[in-house]
C-alpha positions in Angstrom: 75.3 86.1 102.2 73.1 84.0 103.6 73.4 83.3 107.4 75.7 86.1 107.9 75.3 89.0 111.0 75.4 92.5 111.3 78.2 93.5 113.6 78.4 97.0 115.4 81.7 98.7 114.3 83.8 98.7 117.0 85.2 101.9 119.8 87.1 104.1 117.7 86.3 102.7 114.2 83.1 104.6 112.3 81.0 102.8 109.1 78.4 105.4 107.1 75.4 104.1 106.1 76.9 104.8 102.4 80.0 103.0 102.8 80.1 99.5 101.6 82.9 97.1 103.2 84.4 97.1 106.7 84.6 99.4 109.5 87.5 102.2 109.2 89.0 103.8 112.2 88.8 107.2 112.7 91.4 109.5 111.1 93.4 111.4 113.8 91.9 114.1 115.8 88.8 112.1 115.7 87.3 109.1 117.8 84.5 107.3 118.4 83.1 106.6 122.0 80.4 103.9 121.3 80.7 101.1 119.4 78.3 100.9 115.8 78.9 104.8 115.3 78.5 105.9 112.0 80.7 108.9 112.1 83.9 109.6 114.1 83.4 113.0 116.3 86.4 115.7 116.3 88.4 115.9 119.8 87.4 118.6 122.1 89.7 121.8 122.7 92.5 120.6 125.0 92.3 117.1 123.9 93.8 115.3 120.5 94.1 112.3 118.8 97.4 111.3 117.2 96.2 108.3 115.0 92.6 107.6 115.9 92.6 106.7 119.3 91.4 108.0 122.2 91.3 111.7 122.4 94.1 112.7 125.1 94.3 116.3 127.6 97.0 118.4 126.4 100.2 118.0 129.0 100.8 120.6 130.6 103.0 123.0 128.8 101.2 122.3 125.5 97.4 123.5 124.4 94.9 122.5 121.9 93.2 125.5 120.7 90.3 124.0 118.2 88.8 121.2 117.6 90.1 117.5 115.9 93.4 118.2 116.3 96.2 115.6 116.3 98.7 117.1 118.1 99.1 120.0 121.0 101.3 122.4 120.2 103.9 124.2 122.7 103.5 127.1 124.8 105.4 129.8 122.9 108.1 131.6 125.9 106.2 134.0 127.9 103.7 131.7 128.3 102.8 129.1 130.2 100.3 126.6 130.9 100.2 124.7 134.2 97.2 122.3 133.7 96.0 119.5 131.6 93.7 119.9 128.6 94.5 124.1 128.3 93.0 125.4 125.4 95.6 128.3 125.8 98.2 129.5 127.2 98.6 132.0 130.0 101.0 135.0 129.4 103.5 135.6 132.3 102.9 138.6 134.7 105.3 141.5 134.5 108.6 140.7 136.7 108.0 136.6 136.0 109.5 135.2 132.6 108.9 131.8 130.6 111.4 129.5 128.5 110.7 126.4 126.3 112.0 123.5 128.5 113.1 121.1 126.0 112.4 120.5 122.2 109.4 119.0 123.2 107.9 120.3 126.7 106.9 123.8 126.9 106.9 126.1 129.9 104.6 124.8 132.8 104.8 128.2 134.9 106.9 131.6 134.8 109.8 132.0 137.0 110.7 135.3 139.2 113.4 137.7 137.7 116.9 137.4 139.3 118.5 140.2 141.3 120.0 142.9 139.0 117.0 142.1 136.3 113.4 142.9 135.5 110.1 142.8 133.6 108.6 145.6 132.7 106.2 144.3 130.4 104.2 140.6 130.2 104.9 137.8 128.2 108.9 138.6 128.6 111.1 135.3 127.5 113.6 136.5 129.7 114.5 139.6 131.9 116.2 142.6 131.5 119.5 143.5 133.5 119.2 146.9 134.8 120.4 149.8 133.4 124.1 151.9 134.4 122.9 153.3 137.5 120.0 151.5 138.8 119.3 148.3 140.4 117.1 145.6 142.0 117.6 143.6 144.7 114.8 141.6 145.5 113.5 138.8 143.0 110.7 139.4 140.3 111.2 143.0 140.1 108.7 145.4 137.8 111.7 148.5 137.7 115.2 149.4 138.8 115.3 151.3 141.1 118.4 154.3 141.2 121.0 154.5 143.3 121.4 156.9 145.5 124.2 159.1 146.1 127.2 157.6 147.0 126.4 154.4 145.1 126.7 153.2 141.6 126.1 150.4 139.2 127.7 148.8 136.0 128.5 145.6 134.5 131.4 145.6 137.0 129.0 145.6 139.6 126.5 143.2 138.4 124.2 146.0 137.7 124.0 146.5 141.4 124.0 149.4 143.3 127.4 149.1 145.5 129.2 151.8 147.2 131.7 154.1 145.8 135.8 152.8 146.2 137.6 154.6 148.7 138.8 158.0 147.0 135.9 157.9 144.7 132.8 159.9 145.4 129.3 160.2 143.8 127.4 163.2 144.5 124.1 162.4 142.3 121.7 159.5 142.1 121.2 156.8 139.9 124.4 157.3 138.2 126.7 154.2 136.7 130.3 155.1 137.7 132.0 157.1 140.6 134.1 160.1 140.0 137.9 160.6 141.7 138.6 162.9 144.4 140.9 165.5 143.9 144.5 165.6 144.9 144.8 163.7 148.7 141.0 164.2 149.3 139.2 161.3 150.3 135.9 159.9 150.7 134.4 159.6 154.2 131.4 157.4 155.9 129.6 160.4 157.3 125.5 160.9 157.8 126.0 164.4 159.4 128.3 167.2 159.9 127.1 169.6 162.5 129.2 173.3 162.0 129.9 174.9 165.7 129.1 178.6 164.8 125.8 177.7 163.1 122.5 175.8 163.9 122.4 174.5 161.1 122.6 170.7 160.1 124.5 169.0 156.9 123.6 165.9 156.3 125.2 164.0 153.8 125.0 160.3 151.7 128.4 158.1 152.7 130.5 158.2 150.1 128.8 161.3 148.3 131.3 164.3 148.7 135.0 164.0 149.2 135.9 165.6 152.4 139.0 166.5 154.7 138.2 167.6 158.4 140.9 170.1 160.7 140.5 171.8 163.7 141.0 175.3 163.8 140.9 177.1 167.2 138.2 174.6 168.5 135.9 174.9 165.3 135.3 172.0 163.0 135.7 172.6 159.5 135.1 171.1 156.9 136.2 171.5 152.9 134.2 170.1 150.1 
């Protein structure tokens, strides 16, 4: 046509040099930066582009691993990512776990196990309570730990170690219930029993024996 001008296609529209007709925008996970391009390029790692536009960074909680993509996709539970534009997501440390936030977010960092729980391994979705007869007391925990003699734990006790009832005794450690003492036995908080006639020193857990203490002609005594 006579009189007519050449126009540059404009940001994020493309024209080949084959193409006849007008300028086409640039299919998603693709953009154009300058204006009179002849292509469309694909979005980086990290970034996408939903319908053409602009490529975007990845929230955080999502990740773009390749190239001209059009959407970021989630970070999977134990995972994380806690920056824009990740190209992947980071697998949670053992004694941290990870869970999706919503439908739509994914997990932005791992959190410490609770009391009673842990993570042995990484990448854990959640953490694992302890087992009958060990527990953990501080947050983030690797391992239970047993309990020592004396003490137990159970679902009762919210797999922590607790100290045996009164009449109840635990010899052992890193057991998950305490045993009865016999007849009108009973347990006693004790570290050490000394016996007069010999150098010799006992010492004991609280609540690990069952115990009853006379006097017999100025000696202590003790039954087990």
């Amino acid at each position: 046509m006579t009189g007519a001008v050449c126009q540059p296609c404009a940001i994020g529209k493309y024209k080949s040099d084959t193409d006849p007709g007008v300028c086409a925008f640039c299919l998603p996970g693709t953009y154009s930066t300058n204006p009179g391009s002849a292509r469309c390029d694909p979005c980086v790692p990290g970034t996408f582009s939903e319908s053409g536009g602009p490529c975007l960074p990845c929230i955080m909680g999502r990740y773009a691993k390749d190239s001209g993509l059009s959407a970021c996709t989630r970070c999977d539970d134990g995972t994380f990512a806690d920056i824009q534009a990740a190209r992947n997501c980071s697998i949670c440390p053992v004694g941290k776990f990870s869970q999706l936030v919503s439908t739509t977010d994914g997990p932005t960092q791992c959190t410490d196990c609770n009391p009673a729980t842990h993570a042995p391994l990484p990448g854990a979705a959640a953490c694992l309570p302890c087992p009958d007869g060990r527990g953990a007391l501080g947050t983030g925990s690797i391992h239970c730990t047993p309990c020592n003699p004396g003490r137990f734990s159970n679902a009762s006790s919210s797999h922590q170690c607790q100290d045996c009832p009164p009449g109840t005794h635990q010899p052992h450690s890193g057991m998950g219930v305490c045993a009865l003492c016999l007849g009108s036995i009973s347990s006693t908080l004790y570290v050490r029993s000394i016996f007069k006639r010999s150098s010799a020193a006992l010492v004991l857990s609280a609540h690990s024996v069952c115990v009853v203490f006379w006097c017999c002609d100025g000696d202590l005594m003790m039954v087990l």
